[in-house]
C-alpha positions as CSV (number, residue, x, y, z in Angstrom):
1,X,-42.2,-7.4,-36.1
2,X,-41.0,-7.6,-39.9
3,X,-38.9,-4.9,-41.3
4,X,-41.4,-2.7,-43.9
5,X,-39.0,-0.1,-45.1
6,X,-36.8,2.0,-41.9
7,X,-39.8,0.7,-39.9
8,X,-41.2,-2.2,-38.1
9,X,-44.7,-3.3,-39.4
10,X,-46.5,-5.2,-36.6
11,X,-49.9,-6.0,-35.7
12,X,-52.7,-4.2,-35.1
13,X,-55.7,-4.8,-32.6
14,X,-59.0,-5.2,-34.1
15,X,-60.4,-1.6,-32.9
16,X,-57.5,0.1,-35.3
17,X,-58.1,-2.7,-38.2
18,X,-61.9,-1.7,-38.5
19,X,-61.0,1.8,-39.6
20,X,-57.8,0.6,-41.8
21,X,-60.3,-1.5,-43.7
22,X,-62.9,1.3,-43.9
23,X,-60.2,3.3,-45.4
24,X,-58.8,1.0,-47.6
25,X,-61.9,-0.5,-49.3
26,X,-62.2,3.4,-50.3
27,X,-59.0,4.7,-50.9
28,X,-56.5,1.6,-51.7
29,X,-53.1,3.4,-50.7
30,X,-54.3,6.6,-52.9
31,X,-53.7,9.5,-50.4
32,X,-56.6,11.1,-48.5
33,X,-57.0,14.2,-46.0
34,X,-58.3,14.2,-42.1
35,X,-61.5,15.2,-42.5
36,X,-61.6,12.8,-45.5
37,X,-61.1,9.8,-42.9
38,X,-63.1,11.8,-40.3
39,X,-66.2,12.0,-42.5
40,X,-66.0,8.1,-43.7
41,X,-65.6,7.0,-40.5
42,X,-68.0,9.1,-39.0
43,X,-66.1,9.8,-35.9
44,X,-67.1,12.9,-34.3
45,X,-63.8,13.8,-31.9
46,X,-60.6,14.8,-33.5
47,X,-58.9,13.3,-31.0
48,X,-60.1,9.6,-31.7
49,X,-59.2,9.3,-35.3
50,X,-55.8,11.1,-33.9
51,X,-55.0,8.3,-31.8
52,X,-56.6,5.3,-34.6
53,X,-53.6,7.5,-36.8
54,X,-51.0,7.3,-34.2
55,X,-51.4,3.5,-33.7
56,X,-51.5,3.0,-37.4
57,X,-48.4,4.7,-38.2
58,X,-46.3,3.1,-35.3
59,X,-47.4,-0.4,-36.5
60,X,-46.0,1.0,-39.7
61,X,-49.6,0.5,-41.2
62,X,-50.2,4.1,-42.4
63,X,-48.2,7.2,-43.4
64,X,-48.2,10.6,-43.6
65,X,-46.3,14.0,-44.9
66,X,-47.0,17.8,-45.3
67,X,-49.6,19.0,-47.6
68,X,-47.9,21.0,-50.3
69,X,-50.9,23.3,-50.8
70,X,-51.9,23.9,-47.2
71,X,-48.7,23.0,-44.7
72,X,-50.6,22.9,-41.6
73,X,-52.4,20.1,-42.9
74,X,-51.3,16.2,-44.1
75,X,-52.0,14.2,-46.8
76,X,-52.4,10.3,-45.4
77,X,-51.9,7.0,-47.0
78,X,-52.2,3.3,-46.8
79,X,-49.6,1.2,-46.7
80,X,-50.4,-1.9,-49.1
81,X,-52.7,-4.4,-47.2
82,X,-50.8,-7.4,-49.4
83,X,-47.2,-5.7,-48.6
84,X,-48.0,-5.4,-44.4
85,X,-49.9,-9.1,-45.0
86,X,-46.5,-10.7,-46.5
87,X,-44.5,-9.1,-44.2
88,X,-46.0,-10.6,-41.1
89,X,-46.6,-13.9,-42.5
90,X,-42.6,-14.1,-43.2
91,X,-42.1,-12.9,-39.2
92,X,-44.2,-15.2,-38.2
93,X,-43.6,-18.3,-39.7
94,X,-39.9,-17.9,-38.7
């Protein structure tokens, strides 16, 4: 685990990488919405991209805040797939 930030970036398994590269080849780390991911992803349960999220974010892969306009609601983004890749290679090739 390599420091990225407050938090700890570490792997992820191949089932939560999948949908990280889906979102990146679209969005880069430009923020996008729920039903934004939802929709390219075409999952159909809330619940599934809410767990692919949780695992992201504890691996330190993905973040999130309030949306200013709509507070029950967040606004998503990717963490750099060049920053999480440099990161890991330093932990791991300590």
């Amino acid at each position: 685990m390599t420091k990225g930030g407050d938090l700890m970036t570490e792997l992820i398994p191949q089932w939560i990488f999948k949908p990280y590269s889906k979102l990146w080849i679209k969005y880069k780390n430009k923020p996008f919405t729920f039903k934004e991911a939802m929709e390219l992803l075409d999952v159909k349960e809330q619940r599934i991209l809410s767990d692919i999220f949780s695992e992201m974010k504890k691996a330190n892969w993905l973040t999130s805040k309030r949306d200013p306009e709509s507070p029950r609601n967040r606004i998503f983004r990717l963490r750099n797939f060049n920053t999480i890749t440099k990161e890991l290679l330093i932990e791991y090739s300590q």
